[in-house]
Backbone and ligand atoms as CSV (ligand in chain L), in Angstrom:
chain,resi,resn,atom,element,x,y,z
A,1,UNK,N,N,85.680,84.371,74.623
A,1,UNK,CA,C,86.894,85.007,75.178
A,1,UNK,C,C,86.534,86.380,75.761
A,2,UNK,N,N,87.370,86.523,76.582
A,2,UNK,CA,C,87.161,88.587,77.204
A,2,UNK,C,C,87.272,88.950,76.468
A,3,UNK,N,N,86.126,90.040,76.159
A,3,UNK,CA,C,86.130,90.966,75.212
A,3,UNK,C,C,87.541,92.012,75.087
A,4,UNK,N,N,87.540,92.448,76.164
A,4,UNK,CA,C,89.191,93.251,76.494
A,4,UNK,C,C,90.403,92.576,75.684
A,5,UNK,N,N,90.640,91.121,76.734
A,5,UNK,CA,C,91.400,90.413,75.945
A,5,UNK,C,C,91.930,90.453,74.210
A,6,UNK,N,N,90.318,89.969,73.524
A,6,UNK,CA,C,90.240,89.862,72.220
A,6,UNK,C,C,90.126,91.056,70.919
A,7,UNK,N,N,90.542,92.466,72.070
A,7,UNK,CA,C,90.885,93.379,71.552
A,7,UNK,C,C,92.042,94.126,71.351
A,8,UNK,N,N,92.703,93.561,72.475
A,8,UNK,CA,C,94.614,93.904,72.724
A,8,UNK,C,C,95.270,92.952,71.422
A,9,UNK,N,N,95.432,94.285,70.975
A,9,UNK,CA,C,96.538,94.084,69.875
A,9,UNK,C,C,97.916,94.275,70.286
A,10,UNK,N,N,98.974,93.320,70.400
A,10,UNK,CA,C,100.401,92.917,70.717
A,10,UNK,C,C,101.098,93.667,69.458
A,11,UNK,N,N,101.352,94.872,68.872
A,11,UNK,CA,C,102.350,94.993,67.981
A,11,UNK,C,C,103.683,94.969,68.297
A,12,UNK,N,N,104.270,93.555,67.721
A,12,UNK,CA,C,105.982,93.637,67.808
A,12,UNK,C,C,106.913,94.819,67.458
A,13,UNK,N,N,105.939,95.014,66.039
A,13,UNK,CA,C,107.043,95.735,64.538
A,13,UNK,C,C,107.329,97.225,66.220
A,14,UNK,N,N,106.405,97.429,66.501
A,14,UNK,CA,C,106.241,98.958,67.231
A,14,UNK,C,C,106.386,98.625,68.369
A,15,UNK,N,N,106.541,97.762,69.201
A,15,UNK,CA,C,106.528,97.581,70.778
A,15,UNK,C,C,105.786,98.037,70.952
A,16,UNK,N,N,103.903,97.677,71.500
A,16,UNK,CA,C,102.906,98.241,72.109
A,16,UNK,C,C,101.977,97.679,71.649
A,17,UNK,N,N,101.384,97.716,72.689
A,17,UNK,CA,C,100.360,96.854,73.196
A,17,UNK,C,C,98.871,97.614,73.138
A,18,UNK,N,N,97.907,97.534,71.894
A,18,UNK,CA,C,97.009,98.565,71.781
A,18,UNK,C,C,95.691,98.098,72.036
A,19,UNK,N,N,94.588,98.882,72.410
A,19,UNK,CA,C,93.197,98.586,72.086
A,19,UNK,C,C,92.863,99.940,71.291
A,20,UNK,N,N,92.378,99.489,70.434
A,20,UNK,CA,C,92.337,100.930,69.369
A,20,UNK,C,C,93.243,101.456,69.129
A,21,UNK,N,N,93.295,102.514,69.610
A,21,UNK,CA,C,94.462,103.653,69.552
A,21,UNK,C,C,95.051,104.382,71.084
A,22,UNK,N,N,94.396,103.052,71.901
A,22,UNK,CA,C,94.956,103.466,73.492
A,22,UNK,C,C,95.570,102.854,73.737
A,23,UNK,N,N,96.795,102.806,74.092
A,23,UNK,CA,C,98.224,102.190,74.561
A,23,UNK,C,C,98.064,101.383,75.650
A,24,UNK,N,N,98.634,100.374,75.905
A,24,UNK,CA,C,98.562,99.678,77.503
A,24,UNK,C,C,100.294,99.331,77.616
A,25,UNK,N,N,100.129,98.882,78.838
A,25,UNK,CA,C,101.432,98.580,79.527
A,25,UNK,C,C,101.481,97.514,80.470
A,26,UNK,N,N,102.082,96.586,79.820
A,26,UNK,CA,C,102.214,95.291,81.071
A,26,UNK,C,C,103.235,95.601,82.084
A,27,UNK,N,N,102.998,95.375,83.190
A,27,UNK,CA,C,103.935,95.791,84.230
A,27,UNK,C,C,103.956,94.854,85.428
A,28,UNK,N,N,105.181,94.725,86.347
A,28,UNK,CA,C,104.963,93.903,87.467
A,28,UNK,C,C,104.340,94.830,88.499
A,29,UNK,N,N,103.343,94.387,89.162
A,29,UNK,CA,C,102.770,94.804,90.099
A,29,UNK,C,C,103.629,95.809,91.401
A,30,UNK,N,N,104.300,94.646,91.635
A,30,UNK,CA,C,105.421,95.233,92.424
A,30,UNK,C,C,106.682,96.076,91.944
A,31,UNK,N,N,106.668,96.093,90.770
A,31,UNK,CA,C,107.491,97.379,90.797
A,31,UNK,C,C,106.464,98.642,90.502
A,32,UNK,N,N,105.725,98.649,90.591
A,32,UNK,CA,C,104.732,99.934,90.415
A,32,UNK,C,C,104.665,100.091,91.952
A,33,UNK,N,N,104.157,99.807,92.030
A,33,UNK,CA,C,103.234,99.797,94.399
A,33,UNK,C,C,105.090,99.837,94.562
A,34,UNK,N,N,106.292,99.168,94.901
A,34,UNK,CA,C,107.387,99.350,95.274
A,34,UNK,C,C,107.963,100.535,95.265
A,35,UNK,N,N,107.374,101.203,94.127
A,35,UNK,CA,C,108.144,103.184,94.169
A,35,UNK,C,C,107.593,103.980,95.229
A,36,UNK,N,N,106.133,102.870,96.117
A,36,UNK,CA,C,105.765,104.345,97.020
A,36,UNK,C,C,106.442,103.887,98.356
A,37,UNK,N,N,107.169,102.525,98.585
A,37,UNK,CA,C,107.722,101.688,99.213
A,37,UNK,C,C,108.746,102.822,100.690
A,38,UNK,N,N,109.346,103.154,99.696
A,38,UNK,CA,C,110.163,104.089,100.209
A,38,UNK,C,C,109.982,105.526,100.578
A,39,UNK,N,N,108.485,106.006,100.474
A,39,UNK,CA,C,108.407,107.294,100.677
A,39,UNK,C,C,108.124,107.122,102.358
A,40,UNK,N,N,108.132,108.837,102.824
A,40,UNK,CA,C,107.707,108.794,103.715
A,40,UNK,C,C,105.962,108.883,103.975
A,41,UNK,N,N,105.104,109.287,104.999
A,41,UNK,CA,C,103.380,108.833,104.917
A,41,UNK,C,C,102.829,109.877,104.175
A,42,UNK,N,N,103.537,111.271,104.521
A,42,UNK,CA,C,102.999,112.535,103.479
A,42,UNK,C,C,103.062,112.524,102.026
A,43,UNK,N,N,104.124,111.808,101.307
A,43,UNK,CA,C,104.646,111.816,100.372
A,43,UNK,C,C,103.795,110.840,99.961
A,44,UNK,N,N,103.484,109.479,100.493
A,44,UNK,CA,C,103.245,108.634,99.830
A,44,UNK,C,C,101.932,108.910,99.543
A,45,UNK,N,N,100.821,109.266,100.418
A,45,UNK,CA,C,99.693,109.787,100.297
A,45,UNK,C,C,99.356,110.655,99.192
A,46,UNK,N,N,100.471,111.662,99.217
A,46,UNK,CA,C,100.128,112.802,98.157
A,46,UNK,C,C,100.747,111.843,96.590
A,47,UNK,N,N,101.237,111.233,96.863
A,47,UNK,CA,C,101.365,110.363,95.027
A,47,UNK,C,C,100.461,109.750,95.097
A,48,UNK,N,N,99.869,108.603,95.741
A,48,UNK,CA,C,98.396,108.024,95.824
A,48,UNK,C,C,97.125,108.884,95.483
A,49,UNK,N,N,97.318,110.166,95.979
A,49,UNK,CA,C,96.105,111.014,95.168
A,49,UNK,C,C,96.547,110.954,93.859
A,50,UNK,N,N,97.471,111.669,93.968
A,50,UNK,CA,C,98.096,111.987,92.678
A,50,UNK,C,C,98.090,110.601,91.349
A,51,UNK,N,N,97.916,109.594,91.608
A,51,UNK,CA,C,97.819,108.170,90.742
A,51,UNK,C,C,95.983,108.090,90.908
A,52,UNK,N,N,95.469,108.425,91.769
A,52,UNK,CA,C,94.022,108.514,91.765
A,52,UNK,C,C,93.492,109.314,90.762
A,53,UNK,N,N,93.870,110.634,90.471
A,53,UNK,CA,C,93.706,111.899,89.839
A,53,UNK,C,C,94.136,111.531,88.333
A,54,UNK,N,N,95.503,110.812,87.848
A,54,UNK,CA,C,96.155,110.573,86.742
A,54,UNK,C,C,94.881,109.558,86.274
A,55,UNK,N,N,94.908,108.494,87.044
A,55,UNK,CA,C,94.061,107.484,86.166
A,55,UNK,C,C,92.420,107.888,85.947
A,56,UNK,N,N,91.777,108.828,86.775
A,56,UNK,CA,C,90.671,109.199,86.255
A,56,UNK,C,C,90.719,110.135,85.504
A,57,UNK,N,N,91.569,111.352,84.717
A,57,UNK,CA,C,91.750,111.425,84.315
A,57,UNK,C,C,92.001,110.853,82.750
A,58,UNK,N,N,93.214,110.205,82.505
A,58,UNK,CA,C,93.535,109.730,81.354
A,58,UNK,C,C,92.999,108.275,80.810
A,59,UNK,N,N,92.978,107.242,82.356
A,59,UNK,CA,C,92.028,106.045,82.005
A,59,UNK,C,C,90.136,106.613,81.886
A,60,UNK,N,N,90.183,108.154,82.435
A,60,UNK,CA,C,88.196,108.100,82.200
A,60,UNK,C,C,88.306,108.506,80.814
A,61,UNK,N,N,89.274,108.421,80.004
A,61,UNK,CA,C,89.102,108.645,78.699
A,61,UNK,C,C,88.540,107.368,77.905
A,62,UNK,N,N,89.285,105.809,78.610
A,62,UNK,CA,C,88.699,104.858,78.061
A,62,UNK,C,C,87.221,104.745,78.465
A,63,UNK,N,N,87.095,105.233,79.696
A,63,UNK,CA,C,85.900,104.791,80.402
A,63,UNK,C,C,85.006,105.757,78.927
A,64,UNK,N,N,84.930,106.977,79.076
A,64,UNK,CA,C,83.979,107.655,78.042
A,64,UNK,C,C,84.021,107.430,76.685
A,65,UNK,N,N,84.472,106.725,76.229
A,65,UNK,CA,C,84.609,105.980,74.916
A,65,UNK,C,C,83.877,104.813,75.444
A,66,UNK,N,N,84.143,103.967,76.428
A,66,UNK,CA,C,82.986,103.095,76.606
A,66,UNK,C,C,81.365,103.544,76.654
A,67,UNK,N,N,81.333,104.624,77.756
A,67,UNK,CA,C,80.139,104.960,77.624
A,67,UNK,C,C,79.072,105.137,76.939
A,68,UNK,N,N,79.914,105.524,75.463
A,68,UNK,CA,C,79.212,106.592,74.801
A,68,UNK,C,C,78.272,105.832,73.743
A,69,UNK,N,N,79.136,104.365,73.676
A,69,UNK,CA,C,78.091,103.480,73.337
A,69,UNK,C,C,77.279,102.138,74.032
A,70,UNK,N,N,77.770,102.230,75.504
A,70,UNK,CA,C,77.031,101.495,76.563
A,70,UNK,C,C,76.960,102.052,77.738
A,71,UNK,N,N,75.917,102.895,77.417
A,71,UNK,CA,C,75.575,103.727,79.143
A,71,UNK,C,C,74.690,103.137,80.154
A,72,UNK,N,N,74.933,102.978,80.969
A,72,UNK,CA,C,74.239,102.750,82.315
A,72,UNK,C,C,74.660,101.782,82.855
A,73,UNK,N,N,73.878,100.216,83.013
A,73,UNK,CA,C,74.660,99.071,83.647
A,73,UNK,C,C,75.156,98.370,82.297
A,74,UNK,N,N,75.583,98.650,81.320
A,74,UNK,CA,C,76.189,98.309,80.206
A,74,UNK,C,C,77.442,98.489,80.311
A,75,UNK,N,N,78.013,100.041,80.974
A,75,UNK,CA,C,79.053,100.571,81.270
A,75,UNK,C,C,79.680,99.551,82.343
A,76,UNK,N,N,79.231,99.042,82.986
A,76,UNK,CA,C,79.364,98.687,84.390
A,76,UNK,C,C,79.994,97.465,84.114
A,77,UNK,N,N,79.265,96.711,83.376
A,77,UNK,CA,C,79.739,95.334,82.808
A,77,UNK,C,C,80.769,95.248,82.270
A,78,UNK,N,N,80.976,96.531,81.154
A,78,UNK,CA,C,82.365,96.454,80.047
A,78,UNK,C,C,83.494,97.116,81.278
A,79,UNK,N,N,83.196,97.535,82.232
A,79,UNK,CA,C,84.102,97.911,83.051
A,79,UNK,C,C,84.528,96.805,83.914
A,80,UNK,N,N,84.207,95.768,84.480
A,80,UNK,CA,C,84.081,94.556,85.066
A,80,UNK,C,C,84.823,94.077,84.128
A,81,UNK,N,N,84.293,93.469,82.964
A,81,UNK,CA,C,85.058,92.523,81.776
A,81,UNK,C,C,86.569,93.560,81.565
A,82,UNK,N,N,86.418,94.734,81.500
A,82,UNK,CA,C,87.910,95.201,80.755
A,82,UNK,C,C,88.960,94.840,82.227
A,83,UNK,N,N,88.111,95.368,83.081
A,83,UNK,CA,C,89.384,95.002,84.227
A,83,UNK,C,C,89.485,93.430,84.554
A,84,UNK,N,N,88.992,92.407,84.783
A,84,UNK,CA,C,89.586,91.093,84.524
A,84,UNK,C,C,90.645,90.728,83.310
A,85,UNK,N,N,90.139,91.758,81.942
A,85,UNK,CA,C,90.954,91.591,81.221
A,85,UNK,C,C,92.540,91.988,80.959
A,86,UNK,N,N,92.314,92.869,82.076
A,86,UNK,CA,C,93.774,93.808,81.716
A,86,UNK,C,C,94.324,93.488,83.162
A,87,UNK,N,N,93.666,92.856,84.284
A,87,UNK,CA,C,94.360,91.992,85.301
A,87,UNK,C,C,94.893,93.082,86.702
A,88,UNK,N,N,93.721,93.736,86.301
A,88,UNK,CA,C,92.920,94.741,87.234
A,88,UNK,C,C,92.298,94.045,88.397
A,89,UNK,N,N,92.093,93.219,88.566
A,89,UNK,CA,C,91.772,92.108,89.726
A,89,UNK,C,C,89.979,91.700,89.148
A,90,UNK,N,N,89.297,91.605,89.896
A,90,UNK,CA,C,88.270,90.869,89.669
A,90,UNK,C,C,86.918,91.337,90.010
A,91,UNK,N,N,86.306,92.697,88.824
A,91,UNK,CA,C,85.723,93.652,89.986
A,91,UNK,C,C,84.054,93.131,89.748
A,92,UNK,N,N,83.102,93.547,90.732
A,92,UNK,CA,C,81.902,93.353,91.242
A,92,UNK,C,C,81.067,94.952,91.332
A,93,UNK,N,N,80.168,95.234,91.304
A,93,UNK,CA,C,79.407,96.156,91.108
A,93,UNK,C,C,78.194,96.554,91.174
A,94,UNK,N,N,77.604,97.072,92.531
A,94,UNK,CA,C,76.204,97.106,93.261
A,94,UNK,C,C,76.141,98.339,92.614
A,95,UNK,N,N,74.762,99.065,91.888
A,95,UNK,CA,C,74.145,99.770,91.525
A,95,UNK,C,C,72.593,99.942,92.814
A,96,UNK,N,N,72.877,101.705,93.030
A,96,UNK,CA,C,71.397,101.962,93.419
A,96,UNK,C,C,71.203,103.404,93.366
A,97,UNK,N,N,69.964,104.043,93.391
A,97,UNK,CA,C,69.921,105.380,92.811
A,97,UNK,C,C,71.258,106.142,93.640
A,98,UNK,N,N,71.599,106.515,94.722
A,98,UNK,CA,C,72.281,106.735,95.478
A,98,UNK,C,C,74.078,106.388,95.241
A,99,UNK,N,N,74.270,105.623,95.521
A,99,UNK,CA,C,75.711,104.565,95.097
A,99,UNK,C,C,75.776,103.801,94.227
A,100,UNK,N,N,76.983,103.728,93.999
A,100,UNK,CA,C,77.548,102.438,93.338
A,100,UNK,C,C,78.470,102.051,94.653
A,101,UNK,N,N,78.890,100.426,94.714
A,101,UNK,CA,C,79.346,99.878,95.314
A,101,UNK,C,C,79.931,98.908,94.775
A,102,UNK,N,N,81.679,98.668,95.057
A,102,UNK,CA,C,82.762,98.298,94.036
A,102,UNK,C,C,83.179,97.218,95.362
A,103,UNK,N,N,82.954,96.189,94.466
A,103,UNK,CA,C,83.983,95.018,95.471
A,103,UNK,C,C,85.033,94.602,94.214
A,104,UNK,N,N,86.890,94.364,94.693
A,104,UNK,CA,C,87.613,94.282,93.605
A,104,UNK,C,C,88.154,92.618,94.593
A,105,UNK,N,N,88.137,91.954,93.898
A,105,UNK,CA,C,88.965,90.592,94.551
A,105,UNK,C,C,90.038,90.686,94.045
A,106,UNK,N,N,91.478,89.954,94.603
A,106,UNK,CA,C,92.690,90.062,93.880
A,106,UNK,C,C,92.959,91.556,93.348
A,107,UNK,N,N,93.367,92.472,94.027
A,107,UNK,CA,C,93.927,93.701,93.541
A,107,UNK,C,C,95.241,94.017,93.097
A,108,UNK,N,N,95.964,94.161,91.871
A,108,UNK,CA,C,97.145,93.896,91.618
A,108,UNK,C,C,97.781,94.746,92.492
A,109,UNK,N,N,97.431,95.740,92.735
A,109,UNK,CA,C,97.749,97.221,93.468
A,109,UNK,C,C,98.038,96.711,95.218
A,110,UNK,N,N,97.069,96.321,95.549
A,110,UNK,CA,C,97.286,95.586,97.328
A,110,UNK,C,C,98.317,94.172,97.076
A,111,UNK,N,N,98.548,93.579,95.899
A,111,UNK,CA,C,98.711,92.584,95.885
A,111,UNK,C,C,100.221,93.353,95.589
A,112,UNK,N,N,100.779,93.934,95.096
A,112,UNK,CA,C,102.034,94.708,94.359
A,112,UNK,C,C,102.468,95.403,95.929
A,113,UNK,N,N,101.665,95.784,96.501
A,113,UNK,CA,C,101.754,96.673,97.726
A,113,UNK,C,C,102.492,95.710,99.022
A,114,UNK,N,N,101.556,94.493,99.317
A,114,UNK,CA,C,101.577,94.069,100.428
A,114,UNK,C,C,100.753,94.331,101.613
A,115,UNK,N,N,101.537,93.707,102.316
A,115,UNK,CA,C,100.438,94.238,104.202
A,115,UNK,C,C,101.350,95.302,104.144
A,116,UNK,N,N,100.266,96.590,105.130
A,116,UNK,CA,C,100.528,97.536,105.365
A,116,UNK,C,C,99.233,97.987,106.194
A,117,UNK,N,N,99.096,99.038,106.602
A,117,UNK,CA,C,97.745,99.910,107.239
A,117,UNK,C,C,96.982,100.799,106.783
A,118,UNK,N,N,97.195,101.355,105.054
A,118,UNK,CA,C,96.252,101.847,104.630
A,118,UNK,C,C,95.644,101.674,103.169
A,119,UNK,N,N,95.186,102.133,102.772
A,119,UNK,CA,C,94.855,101.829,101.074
A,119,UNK,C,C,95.635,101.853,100.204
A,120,UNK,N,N,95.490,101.071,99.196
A,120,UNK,CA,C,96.625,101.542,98.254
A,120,UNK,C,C,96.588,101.352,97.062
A,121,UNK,N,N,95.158,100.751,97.096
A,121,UNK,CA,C,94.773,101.074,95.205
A,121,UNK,C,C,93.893,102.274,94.727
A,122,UNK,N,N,94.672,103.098,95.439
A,122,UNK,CA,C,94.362,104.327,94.004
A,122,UNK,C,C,94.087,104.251,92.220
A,123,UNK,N,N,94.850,103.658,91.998
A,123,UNK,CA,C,94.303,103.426,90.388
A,123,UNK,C,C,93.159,103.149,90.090
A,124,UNK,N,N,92.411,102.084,91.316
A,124,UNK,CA,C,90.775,101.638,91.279
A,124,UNK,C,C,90.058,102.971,91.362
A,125,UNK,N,N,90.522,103.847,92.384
A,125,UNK,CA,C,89.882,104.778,92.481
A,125,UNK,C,C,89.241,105.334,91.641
A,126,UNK,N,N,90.905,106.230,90.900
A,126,UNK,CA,C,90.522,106.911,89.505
A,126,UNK,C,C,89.523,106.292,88.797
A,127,UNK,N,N,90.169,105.323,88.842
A,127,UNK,CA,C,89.027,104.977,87.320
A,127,UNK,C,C,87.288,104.470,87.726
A,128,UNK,N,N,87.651,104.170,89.180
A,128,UNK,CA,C,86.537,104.443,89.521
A,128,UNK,C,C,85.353,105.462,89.894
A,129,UNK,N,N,86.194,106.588,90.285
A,129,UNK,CA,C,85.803,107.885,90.022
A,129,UNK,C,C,85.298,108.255,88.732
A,130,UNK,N,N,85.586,107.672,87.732
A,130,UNK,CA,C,85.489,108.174,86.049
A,130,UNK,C,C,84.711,107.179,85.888
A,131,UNK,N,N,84.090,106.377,86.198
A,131,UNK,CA,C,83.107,105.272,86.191
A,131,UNK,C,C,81.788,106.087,86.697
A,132,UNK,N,N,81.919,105.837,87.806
A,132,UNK,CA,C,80.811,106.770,88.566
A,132,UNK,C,C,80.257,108.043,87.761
A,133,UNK,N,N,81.112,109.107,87.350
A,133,UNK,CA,C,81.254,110.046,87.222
A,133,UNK,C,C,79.754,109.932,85.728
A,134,UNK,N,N,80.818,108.789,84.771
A,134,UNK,CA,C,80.249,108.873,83.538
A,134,UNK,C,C,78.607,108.108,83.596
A,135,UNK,N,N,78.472,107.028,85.017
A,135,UNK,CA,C,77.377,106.597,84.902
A,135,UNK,C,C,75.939,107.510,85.353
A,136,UNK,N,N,76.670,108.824,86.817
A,136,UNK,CA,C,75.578,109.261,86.845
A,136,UNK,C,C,75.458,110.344,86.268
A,137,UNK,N,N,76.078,110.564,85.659
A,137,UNK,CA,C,76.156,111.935,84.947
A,137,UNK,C,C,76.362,113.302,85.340
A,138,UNK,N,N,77.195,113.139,86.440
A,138,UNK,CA,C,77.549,113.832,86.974
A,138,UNK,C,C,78.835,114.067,88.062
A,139,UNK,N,N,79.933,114.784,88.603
A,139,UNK,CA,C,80.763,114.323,89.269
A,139,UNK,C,C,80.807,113.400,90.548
A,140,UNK,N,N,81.399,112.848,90.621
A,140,UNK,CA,C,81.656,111.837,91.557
A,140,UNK,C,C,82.313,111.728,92.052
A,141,UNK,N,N,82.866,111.253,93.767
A,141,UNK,CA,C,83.212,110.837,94.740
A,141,UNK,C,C,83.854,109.653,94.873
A,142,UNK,N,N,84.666,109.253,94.880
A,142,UNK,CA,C,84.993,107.487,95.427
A,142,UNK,C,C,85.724,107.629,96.843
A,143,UNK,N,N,85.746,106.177,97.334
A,143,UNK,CA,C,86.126,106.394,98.845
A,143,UNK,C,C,86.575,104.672,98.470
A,144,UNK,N,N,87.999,104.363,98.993
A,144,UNK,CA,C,88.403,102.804,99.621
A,144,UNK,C,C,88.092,102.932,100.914
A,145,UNK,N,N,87.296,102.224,100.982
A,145,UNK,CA,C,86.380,102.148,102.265
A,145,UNK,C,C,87.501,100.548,103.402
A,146,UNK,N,N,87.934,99.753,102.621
A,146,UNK,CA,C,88.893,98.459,102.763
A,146,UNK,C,C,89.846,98.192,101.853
A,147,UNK,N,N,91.022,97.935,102.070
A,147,UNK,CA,C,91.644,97.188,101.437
A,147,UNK,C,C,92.123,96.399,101.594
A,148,UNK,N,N,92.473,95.350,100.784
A,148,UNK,CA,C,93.407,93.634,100.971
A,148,UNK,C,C,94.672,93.860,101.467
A,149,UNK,N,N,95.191,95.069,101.170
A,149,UNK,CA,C,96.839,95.017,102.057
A,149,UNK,C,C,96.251,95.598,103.501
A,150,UNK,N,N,95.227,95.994,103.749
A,150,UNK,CA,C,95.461,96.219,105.225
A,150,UNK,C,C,94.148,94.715,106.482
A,151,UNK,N,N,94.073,93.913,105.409
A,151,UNK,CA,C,93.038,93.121,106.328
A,151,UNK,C,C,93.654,91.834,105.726
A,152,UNK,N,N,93.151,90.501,106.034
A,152,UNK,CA,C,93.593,89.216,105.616
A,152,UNK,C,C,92.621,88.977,104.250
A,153,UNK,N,N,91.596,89.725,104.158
A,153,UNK,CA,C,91.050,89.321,103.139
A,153,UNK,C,C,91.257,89.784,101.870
A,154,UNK,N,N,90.662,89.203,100.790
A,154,UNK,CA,C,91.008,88.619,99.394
A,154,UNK,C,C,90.579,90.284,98.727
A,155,UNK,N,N,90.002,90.465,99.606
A,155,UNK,CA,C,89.094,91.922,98.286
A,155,UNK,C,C,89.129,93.360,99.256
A,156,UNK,N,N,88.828,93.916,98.479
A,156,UNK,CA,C,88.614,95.874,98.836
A,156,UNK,C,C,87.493,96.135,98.107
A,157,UNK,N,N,87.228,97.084,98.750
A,157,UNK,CA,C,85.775,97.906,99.177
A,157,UNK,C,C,85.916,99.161,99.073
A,158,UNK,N,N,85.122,99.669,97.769
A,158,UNK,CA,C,85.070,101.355,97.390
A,158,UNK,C,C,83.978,101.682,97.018
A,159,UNK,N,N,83.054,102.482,97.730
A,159,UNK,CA,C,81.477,103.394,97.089
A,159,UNK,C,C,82.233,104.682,97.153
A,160,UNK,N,N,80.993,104.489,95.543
A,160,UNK,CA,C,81.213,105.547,94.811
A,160,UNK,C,C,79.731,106.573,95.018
A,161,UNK,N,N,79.749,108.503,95.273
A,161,UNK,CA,C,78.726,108.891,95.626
A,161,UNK,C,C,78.367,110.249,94.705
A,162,UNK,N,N,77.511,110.918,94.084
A,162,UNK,CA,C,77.664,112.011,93.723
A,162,UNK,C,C,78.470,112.801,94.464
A,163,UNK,N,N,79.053,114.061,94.087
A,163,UNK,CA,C,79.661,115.197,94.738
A,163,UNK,C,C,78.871,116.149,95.556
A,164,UNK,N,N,79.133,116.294,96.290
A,164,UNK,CA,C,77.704,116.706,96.908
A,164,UNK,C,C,76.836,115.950,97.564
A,165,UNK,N,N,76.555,115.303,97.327
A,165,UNK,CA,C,75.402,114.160,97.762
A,165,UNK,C,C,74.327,114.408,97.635
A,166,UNK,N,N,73.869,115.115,96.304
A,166,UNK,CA,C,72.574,115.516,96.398
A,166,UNK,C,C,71.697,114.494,94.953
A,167,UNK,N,N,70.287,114.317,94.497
A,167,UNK,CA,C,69.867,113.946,93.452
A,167,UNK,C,C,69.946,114.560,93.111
A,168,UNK,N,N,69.611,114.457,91.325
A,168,UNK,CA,C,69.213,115.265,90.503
A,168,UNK,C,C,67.995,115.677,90.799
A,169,UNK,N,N,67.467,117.101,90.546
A,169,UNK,CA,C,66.223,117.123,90.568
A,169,UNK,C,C,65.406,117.281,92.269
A,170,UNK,N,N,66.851,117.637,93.635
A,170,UNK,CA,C,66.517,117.254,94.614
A,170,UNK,C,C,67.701,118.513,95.155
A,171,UNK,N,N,67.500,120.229,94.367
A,171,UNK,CA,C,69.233,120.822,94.659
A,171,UNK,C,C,68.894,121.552,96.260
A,172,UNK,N,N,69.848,121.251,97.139
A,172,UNK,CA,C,69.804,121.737,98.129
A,172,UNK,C,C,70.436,122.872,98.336
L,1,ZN,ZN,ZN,92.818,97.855,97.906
């Protein structure tokens, strides 16, 4: 079974839905992506950071609890498995000294969203940002380079880069 899966604890007595002591939330897709429905392009943009920023943030908290006992492409994997598990869509993950490179199939976020003309899974971001961040050890960059609400296809496309763009060991 997914490991994720076989860790979500359903408490009735309490309403909530736990892994450890981190809360989750089942939600319809579309009513999440539907609140930016109605903004105008400034507005909607600046909450899309703003949901980028929240989830790396408070989700890189799960991410660094993962880390701390599977660093490197260990991280990468339990990040893959937790998001199939929690229905995060279906993510993929190119490693090279330089990048990481995130293919997500089925994005609940584009899929909650619809067609439209620009990105709109920010949440991948964040937490992809806090992925990156924790694998190279240092801050990180993400970019939706594609997304499924703005093309016919199934998946989106996000590399992730140091800040800066520099190596370690290489300071310009
Ligand atoms: Zn997308």
């Amino acid at each position: 079974m997914n490991a994720m899966v076989s860790r979500l604890v359903h408490d009735l007595e309490a309403g909530e839905i736990r892994d450890g002591d981190r809360r989750y939330l089942i939600m319809r897709p579309d009513v999440l992506m539907g609140t930016l429905k109605g903004l105008d392009d400034m507005t909607r943009g600046r909450v899309l950071s703003s949901l980028a920023n929240s989830a790396a943030l408070h989700g890189g908290r799960s991410v660094q609890a993962y880390g701390q006992t599977a660093p490197g492409r260990a991280l990468l994997e339990i990040m893959c498995d937790a998001s199939a598990g929690l229905g995060w869509g279906r993510w993929y993950i190119e490693e090279s000294a330089e990048e990481l490179k995130l293919t997500v199939h089925n994005s609940p976020f584009a899929w909650g969203y619809g067609a439209c003309t620009h990105t709109v899974c920010a949440p991948i971001v964040g937490i992809f940002r806090a992925v990156a961040t924790q694998f190279f050890g240092t801050p990180a960059v993400v970019e939706e380079l594609e997304c499924a609400a703005m093309t016919s296809q199934l998946a989106c496309h996000f590399v992730a880069s140091r800040k800066g763009g520099t190596l370690p060991g290489n300071p310009q």
